[in-house]
LUMKOLVEX-152071 format. One line per field, with one value per residue (C-alpha): residue in one letter; residue number from 1; x, y, z. Coordinates in steps of 0.2 Angstrom, whole numbers. Layout:
type = (A	...)
seq = (NUM	...)
c1 = (X	...)
c2 = (Y	...)
c3 = (Z	...)
***
This chain:
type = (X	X	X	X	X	X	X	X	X	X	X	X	X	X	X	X	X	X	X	X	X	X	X	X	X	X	X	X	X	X	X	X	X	X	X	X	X	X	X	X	X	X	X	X	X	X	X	X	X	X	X	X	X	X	X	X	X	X	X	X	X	X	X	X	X	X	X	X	X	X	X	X	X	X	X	X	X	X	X	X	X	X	X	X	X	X	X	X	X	X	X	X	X	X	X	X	X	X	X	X	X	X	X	X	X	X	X	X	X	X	X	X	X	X	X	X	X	X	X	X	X	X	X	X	X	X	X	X	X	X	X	X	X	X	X	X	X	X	X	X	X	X	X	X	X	X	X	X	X	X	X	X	X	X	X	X	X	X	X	X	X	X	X	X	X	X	X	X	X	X	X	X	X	X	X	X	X	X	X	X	X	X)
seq = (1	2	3	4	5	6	7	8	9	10	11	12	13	14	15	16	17	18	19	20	21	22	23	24	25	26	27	28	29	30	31	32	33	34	35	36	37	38	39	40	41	42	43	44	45	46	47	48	49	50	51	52	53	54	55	56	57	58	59	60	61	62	63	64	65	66	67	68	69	70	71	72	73	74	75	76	77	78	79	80	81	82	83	84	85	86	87	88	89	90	91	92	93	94	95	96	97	98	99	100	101	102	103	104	105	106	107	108	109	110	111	112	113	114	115	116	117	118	119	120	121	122	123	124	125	126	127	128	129	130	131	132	133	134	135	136	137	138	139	140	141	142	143	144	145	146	147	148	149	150	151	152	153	154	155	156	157	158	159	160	161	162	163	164	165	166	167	168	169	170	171	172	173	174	175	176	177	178	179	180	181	182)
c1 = (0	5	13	4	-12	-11	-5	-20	-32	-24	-24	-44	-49	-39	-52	-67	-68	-86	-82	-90	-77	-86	-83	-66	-67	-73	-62	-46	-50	-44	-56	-64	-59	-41	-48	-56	-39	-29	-44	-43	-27	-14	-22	-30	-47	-63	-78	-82	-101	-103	-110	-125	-128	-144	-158	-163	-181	-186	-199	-212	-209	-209	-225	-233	-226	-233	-251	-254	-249	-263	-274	-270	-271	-288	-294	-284	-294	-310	-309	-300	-316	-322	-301	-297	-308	-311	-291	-281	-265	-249	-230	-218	-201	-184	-175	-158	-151	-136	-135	-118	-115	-116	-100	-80	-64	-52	-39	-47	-50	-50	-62	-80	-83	-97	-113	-119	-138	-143	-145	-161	-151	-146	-154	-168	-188	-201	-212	-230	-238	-257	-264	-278	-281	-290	-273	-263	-274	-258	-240	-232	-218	-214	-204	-187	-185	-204	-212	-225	-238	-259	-263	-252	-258	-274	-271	-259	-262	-280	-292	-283	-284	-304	-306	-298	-307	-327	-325	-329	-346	-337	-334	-352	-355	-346	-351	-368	-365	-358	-372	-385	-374	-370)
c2 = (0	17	26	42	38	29	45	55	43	45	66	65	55	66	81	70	57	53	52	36	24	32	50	48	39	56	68	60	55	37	21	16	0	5	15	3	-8	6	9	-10	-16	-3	11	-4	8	3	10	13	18	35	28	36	45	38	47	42	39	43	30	40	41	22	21	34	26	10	17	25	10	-1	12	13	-5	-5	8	-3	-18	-8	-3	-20	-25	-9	-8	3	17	34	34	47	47	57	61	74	74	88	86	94	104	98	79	73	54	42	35	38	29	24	10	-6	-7	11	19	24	44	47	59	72	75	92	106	119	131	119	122	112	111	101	91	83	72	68	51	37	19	35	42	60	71	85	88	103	110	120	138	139	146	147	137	126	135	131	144	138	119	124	135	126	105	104	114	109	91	96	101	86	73	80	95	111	107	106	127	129	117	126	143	137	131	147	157	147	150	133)
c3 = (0	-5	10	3	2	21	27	16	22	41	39	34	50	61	52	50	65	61	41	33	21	6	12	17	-1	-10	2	-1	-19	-14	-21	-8	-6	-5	10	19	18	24	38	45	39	40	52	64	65	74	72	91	97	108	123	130	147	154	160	176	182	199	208	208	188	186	196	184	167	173	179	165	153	162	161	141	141	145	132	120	122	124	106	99	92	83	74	87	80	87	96	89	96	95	98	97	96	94	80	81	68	70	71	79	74	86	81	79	69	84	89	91	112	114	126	119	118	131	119	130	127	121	131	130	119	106	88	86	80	89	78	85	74	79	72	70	58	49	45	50	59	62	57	70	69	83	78	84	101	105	116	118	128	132	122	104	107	106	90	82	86	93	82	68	75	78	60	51	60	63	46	46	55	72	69	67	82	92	88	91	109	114	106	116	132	132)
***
């Protein structure tokens, strides 16, 4: 192997620790089989995997995941026989804008890198998704540095989430109960 092209594969890991074989391939204009080689053979590099910090529950957190799941449960089975219909359910979750890989090259039995969670001012968007068996109800994403308050759910995730699964006739519904005082 070409002492030059080891050193040129070597340089590109030292600047992209987190570079796949087929970028390190494009960066160093190197085929990528000749990097792989130099990767395992010559460099004896090891994909190693960030370990994660974990979140710790309290007790009283278990208790709570594991009432409610029961109680879910419960409704679950309810509505079995009629294909589960009239649950909507729904999620949300922060995507980062900037996505650190969960993995580095290093020397085989070298010590994992520890992946710090992200803090509250990282860049990121929260996206909540309301769903049924009848399909999407709601895609949200939250704007950047806003947060998520009574008053935006309501605007933004459950009137929409309203209008998509009764129509337009739940506005005129509405309306109505409040002009009769309801």
């Amino acid at each position: 192997m070409d002492p030059e092209k080891i050193w040129a594969i070597e340089e590109a890991v030292e600047e992209h620790k987190s570079a796949s074989l087929r970028m390190l391939s494009i960066l160093t204009g190197i085929n990528r089989r000749v990097v792989t080689i130099a990767i395992y053979d010559y460099l004896h590099l090891t994909k190693i995997h960030k370990k994660w910090i974990p979140h710790e529950l309290s007790q009283q957190n278990k208790s709570d995941r594991v009432r409610l799941a029961g109680e879910m449960l419960k409704i679950l089975k309810s509505r079995a026989r009629y294909n589960y219909a009239g649950i909507i359910t729904g999620d949300e979750t922060w995507v980062s804008y900037q996505n650190e890989y969960d993995w580095t090259w290093g020397e085989k039995g070298s010590n994992r890198q520890e992946k710090a969670r992200l803090t509250i001012a990282s860049k990121k968007v929260m996206i909540t998704v309301f769903f049924s068996v009848d399909g999407i109800h709601v895609v949200d994403a939250l704007p950047n540095w806003q947060t998520i308050n009574a008053t935006y759910f309501v605007a933004k995730i459950l009137i929409p989430m309203e209008n998509t699964v009764f129509g337009p006739l739940a506005d005129s519904v509405s309306n109505s109960r409040d002009d009769d005082g309801l």
